[in-house]
C-alpha positions as CSV (number, residue, x, y, z in Angstrom):
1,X,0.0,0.0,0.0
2,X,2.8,2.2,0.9
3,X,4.4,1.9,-2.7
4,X,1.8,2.6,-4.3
5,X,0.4,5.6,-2.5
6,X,4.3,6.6,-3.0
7,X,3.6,6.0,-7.1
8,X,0.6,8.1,-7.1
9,X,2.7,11.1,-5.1
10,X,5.5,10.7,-7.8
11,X,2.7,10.5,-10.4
12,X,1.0,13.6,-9.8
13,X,3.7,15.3,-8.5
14,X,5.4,15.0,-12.4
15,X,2.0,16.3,-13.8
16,X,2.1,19.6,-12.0
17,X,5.8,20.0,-12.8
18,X,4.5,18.8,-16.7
19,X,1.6,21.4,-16.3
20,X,4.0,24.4,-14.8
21,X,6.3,23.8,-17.7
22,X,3.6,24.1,-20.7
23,X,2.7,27.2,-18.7
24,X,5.9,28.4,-18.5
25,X,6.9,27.7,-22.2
26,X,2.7,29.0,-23.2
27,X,3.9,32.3,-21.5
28,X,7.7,32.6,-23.3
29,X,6.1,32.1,-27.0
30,X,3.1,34.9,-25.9
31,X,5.7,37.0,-24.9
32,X,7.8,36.1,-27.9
33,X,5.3,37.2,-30.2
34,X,4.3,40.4,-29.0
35,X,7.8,41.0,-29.0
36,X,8.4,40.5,-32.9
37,X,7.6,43.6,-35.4
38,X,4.6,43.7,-37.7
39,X,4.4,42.7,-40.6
40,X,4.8,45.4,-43.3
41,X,2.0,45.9,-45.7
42,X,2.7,46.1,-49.6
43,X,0.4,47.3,-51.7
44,X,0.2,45.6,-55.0
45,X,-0.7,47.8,-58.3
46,X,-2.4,45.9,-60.8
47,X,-1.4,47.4,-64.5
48,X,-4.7,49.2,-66.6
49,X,-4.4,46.2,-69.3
50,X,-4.0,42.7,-68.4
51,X,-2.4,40.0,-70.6
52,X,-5.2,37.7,-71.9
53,X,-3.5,34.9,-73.7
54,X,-7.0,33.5,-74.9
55,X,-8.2,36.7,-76.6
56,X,-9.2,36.8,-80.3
57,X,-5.8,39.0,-81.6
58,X,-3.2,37.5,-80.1
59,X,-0.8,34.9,-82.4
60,X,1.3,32.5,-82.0
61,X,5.1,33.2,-82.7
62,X,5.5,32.5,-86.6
63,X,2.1,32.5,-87.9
């Protein structure tokens, strides 16, 4: 009886330390990320006339 009420200390005494450590490493990546910079935002131009290789006047090289 003694071993195993000593199995079940050890047992949940590893889950805390198991649950304090994902806390621990939850809180370092949080704090990681609001460290880091934004992202920059590009603005893409689209051109007037777009390139339509199906359209009625366009040939092929040669013809």
């Amino acid at each position: 009886m003694r071993v195993a009420v000593g199995m079940d200390t050890a047992r949940r005494r590893a889950a805390a330390q198991a649950r304090a450590a994902a806390r621990t490493r939850a809180l370092e990546a949080r704090r990681a990320a609001e460290a880091t910079e934004p992202a920059e935002v590009i603005e893409l131009i689209t051109p007037d006339e777009v390139f339509d290789q199906y359209a009625a006047d366009r040939r092929a090289v040669g013809e």
